[in-house]
C-alpha angles and dihedrals in degrees: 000000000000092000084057091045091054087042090058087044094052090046100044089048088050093055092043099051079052101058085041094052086049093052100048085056095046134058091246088106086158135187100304084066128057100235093186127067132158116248115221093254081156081071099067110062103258091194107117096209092057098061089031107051122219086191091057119116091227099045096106092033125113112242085191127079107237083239098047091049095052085050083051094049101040090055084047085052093043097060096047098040112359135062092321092041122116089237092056110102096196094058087042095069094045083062090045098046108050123130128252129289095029094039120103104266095045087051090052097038083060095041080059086054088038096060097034112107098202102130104357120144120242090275105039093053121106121232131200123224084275096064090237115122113247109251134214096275099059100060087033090071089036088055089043079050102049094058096213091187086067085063082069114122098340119204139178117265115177103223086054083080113108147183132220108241090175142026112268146194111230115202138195089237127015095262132116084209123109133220117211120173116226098314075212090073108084111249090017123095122049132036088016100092100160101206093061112105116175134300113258108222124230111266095031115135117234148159127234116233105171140005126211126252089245093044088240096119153025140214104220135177110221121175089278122032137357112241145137123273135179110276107226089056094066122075119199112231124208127204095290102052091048088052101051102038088050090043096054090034088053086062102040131001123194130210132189108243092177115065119234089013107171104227101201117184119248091289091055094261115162114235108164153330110254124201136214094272100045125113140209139173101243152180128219135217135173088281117023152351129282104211133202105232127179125223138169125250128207086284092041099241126141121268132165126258123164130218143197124254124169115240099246082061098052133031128183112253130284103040107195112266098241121149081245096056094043087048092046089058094042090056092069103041090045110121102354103136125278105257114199109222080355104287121183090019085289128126133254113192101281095049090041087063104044098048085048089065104035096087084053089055094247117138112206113177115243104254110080085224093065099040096074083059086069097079134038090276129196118211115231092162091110092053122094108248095264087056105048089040087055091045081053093053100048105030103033127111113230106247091349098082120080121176137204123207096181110287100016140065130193141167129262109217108177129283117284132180111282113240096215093049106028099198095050123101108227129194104235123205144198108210137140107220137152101232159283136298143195118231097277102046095226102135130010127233091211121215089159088182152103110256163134111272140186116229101216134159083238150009119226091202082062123003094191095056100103110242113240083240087075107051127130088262140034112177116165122198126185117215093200088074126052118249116264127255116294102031133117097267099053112035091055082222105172111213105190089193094060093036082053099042112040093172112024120074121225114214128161087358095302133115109241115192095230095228121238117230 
């Protein structure tokens, strides 16, 4: 009896030592360990002057070309109101008419799948804020919902164009539910509600595609992504109203350059709240903005309103793209929290990027990985991290050079003195990003904010955190140049999965979550 005692102990601690050695190798970190810690961000000067200098030569200096910068300006124009625009009828179509299994219906028949948890193992099941995993019932009536007969030979019909009167939330499927994987498993949880796609700003052009069963929501194609909104945020414009809102963008665009800025009509009345990012035909006068602003009337259809906006909250596009100007619109979206697929109207990387460019008249897509298409880009992915942090600090263009490590995107903004080792030269970066792991990715050390960061090989507060140098990739695009022949940007090429999924990767006909940091 007692050999046979000593035999289950060894046994029991083998298999033990084994579950433990997995885990160790996988992201299931479950609940034994604490798979969330706060890195030290309090550490790295957070103070904006100090990494972008007032006393610089080349502070009020344009890193842009005036001719760049009118290219740049004309691609950001043509997606909101030219040949890639919602209210082209002509683009339209192209979305409408592809072919399966890359059309529409085909893309939202597999989101249903995709969502679906029957017979999905422990880590691959989605949860609601309840931790209990949604059950078939609960994507059966959203597919009810959803109609998908109604996605049958689709065609373009003029009065389906729409316009944003409200900031909104656009999700993968009409649902207010969110859908969180095992908040054990480390970089999973909370914030990382899946089917959060982006926020749709007020005043952004769209076309409806679809329309739920209950009327609650709407599947709608915006110059950046195809998602579903609330129904009630979105106006339907007519011949008249697109006309008049591309013409008197075409002469003079406006961007918020303030987050969170209220935009109130001529009596002071409030109308919304806009957001670095957001967009609006204007007029200009000595001491503030006259804004275009689109509201429903008793049918719901679009008219135009206008409303009031000083001029340190707004600037015409596109603001000159000076270091003081870059620093000024970083100074009011610093330290706001990192928002995955922009929930609660904040911003994840992507988003914290693109808004970032918009006032300076630059269009990025919404996916980080195609961001880096947006620029001539140089691929470093194959370089050790020394070397690619060396290639960064010598080659790189101040504020013009994004790059993109798989799954994330940040700005370079120039090399500064590091703090730690005085007499080293360090590549300092503005990002918003959720945290830091070890390989493997078993804990984060959370930031979960927008900030200024410094790219380094190490970090002395934790020296198994993986520097951002030594990713899997390192693409770098500048957005000086022009991206070359075949990418994204140029070829115009539409991709209704990526337009569809932001934030989630296709490859060999599955969906792959493409993982935060």
């Amino acid at each position: 009896m007692h050999h046979i005692k000593k035999l289950v102990k060894s046994i029991f601690i083998s298999i033990t030592f084994m579950f433990i050695t997995l885990c160790a190798y996988t992201e299931c970190a479950y609940a034994d360990q604490d798979v969330i810690s706060l890195f030290p961000i309090e550490n790295y000067d957070q103070t904006i002057s100090t990494w972008i200098k007032p006393n610089d030569p080349h502070y009020d200096k344009s890193l842009l070309t005036q001719e760049m910068q009118q290219k740049r300006l004309d691609i950001f124009y043509d997606h909101y109101f030219g040949s890639l625009s919602p209210w082209n009828a002509e683009y339209v179509t192209t979305v409408l008419k592809q072919s399966s299994p890359n059309d529409l219906k085909s893309i939202e028949i597999n989101l249903l799948d995709y969502f679906n948890n029957t017979g999905k193992s422990h880590d691959e099941i989605g949860y609601g804020e309840n931790f209990r995993p949604h059950d078939i019932n609960w994507i059966k009536k959203i597919e009810t919902n959803v109609n998908i007969s109604q996605f049958n030979d689709l065609t373009y019909h003029a009065d389906q164009r729409g316009i944003a009167i409200e900031n909104l939330s656009a999700r993968a499927l009409p649902t207010d539910d969110v859908y969180f994987y095992n908040h054990k498993i480390a970089g999973e949880g909370y914030p990382f509600d899946i089917l959060q796609i982006s926020a749709l700003w007020a005043g952004t052009p769209v076309y409806i595609v679809g329309e739920t069963r209950d009327h609650a929501w709407l599947l709608v194609i915006t110059p950046d992504y195809i998602g579903w909104v609330k129904s009630r945020g979105i106006a339907r414009t007519d011949n008249y109203f697109v006309d008049s809102w591309s013409s008197a963008a075409k002469h003079k665009l406006v961007a918020i350059t303030q987050t969170k800025t209220s935009i109130v009509d001529d009596k002071n009345k409030f109308l919304f709240s806009a957001y670095v990012g957001a967009v609006f035909p204007g007029i200009t006068d000595a001491n503030s903005i006259k804004i275009m602003v689109p509201i429903a009337d008793t049918t719901h259809h679009a008219v135009i309103e206008y409303g009031i906006v000083s001029n340190e909250n707004a600037a015409v596009m596109p603001l000159s793209a000076t270091p003081h100007h870059f620093a000024t619109i970083m100074s009011t979206m610093i330290n706001r929290p990192y928002g995955w697929g922009g929930i609660y109207f904040y911003n994840d990387c992507s988003a914290e990027l693109k808004s970032l460019f918009t006032p300076f008249g630059i269009w990025l897509p919404r996916h980080s990985s195609n961001q880096v298409t947006a620029g001539k880009m140089v691929d470093l992915s194959s370089s050790p991290a020394k070397k690619r942090l060396s290639y960064l600090m010598n080659n790189g263009q101040p504020f013009l050079t994004i790059i993109y490590i798989g799954g994330h995107v940040f700005l370079y903004i120039g090399n500064d003195f590091n703090p730690k080792e005085p007499n080293t030269l360090m590549a300092m970066t503005y990002q918003n990003m959720w945290g830091l792991s070890p390989n493997p990715r078993v804990r984060r050390a959370v930031i979960g904010q927008s900030v200024l960061f410094p790219l380094l090989l190490s970090y002395p507060e934790d020296t198994s955190l993986t520097s951002l140098a030594d990713k899997k990739y390192f693409q770098i695009a500048y957005l000086n140049q022009l991206p070359d022949s075949g990418s994204l940007l140029n070829e115009k090429i539409i991709n209704i999965r990526s337009l569809m999924y932001p934030e989630i990767l296709i490859h060999a006909g599955l969906l792959l979550i493409q993982r935060p940091l």
